[in-house]
C-alpha positions in Angstrom: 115.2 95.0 115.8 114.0 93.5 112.6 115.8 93.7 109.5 113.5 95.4 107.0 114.0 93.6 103.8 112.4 96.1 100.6 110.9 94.1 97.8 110.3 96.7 95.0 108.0 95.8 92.3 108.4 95.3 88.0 109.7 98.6 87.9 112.8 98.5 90.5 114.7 101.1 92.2 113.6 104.6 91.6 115.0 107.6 93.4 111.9 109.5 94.6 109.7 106.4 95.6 108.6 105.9 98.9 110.5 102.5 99.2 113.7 104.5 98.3 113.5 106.9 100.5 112.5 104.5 103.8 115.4 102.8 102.8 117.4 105.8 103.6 115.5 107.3 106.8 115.4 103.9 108.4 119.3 103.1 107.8 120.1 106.8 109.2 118.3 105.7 112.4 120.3 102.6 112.4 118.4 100.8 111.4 119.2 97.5 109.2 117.9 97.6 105.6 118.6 95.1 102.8 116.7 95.8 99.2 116.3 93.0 96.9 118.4 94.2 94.2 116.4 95.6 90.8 116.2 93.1 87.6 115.4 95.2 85.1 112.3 95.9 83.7 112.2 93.8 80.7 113.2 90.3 83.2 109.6 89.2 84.1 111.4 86.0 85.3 108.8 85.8 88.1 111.1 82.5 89.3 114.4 84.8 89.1 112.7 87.7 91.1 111.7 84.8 94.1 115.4 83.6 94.2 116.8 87.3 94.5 114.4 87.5 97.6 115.3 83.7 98.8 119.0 85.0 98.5 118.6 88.4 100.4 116.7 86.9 102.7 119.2 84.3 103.6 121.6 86.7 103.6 120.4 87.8 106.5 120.8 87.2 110.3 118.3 87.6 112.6 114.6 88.5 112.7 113.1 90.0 109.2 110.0 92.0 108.1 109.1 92.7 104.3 108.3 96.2 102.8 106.7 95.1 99.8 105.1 97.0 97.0 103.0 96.6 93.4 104.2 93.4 92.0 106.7 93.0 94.5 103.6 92.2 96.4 103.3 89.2 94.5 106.6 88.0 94.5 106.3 87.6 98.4 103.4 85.5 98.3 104.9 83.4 95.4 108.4 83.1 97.4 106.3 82.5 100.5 105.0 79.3 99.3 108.9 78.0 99.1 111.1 79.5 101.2 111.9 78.0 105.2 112.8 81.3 106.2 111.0 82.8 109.3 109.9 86.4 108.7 108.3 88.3 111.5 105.6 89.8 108.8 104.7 91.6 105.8 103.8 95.5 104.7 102.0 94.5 101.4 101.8 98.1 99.2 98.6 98.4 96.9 99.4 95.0 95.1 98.3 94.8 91.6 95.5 92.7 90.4 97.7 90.4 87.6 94.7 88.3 87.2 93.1 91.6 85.1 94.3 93.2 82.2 96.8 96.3 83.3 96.9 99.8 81.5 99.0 100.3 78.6 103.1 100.1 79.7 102.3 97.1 82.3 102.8 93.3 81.1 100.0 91.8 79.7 98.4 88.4 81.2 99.4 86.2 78.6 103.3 87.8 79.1 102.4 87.5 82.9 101.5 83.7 82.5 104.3 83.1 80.4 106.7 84.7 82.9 105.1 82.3 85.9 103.2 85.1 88.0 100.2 83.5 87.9 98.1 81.8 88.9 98.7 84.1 91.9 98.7 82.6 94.9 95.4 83.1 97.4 97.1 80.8 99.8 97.2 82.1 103.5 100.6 83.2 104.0 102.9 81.9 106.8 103.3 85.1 108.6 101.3 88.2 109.7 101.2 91.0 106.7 99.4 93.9 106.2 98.0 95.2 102.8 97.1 98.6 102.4 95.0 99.1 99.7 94.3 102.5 97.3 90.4 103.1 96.3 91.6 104.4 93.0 95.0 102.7 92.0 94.8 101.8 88.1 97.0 98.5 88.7 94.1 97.0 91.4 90.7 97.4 92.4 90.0 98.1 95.4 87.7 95.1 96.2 89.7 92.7 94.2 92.8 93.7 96.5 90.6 93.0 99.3 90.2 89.6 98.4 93.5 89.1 98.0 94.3 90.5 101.6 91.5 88.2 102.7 93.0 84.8 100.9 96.4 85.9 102.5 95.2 86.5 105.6 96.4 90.0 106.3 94.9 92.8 107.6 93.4 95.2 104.8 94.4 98.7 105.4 92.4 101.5 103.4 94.8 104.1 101.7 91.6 106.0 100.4 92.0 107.7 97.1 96.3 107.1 96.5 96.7 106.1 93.0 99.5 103.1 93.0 101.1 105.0 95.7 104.1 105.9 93.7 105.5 109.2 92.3 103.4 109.3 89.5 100.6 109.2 91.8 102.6 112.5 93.8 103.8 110.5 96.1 107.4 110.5 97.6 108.1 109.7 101.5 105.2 107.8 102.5 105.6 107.8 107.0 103.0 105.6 107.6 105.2 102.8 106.3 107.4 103.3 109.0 104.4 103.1 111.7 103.1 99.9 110.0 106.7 98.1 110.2 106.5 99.0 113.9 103.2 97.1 114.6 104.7 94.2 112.7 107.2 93.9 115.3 105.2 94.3 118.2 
């Protein structure tokens, strides 16, 4: 089995998010789990945050599949574009749209630019990935996210109405993730 590798997003490790809490229910099935260890929310190092996944990746022996969410969704497709690492594909959480201004509490796209997140990249990426998508998350549009799973080449999943598909949205454990990892490694 594939070691799942979690990518979190800007915010980092937070108890009651669905990342978290995988992390935990996979590991007591046995299952091998490796989390990209937080930065801090003030490092917007986008180049930092691709070398802490290079290095867990690396780290790792054996196959790998990526549990990816919000701007961790874009740190994959930037570290993507570098890294010789094989990964057996991608679960791509409601990634935000950093190419539009964010609400109030988010980086801003001049901090964004200045940080190295963008341009973001629209390049196809090297292995399969899956981005499910929210119809009313404030950090993407749903049509703009489409694109974005269409220049990647993943498969666009419809959440329907999940916010950012965090806790402040009410969510905690989030199963399906589980069920999307296993069709990655089909």
């Amino acid at each position: 089995m594939p070691t799942v590798l979690i990518v979190p997003g800007l915010r980092d490790h937070v108890a009651g998010h669905w990342q978290t809490l995988l992390a935990a229910d996979l590991a007591a099935k046995g299952r091998k789990v490796r989390t990209v260890p937080p930065m801090g929310r003030t490092d917007l190092d986008c180049g930092a945050k691709v070398a802490a996944i290079e290095r867990e990746a690396q780290a790792i022996d054996g196959p790998i599949v990526i549990v990816a969410h919000s701007g961790g969704c874009v740190m994959v497709a930037h570290w993507a574009r570098q890294t010789k690492r094989a990964i057996e594909g991608a679960l791509l959480a409601t990634p935000p749209d950093f190419d539009r201004p964010m609400p109030e509490g988010y980086p801003t796209i001049d901090e964004l630019r200045a940080s190295g997140w963008l341009p973001v990249p629209r390049l196809t990426l090297p292995f399969p990935s899956i981005v499910a998508a929210s119809r009313n998350d404030p950090l993407g549009e749903y049509g703009r996210v489409a694109q974005l799973a269409r220049d990647w080449g993943g498969r666009l999943v419809d959440l329907g109405e999940v916010g950012h598909l965090n806790p402040a949205s009410g969510f905690g454990k989030w199963p399906r993730a589980e069920l999307f990892i296993n069709e990655l490694t089909k």
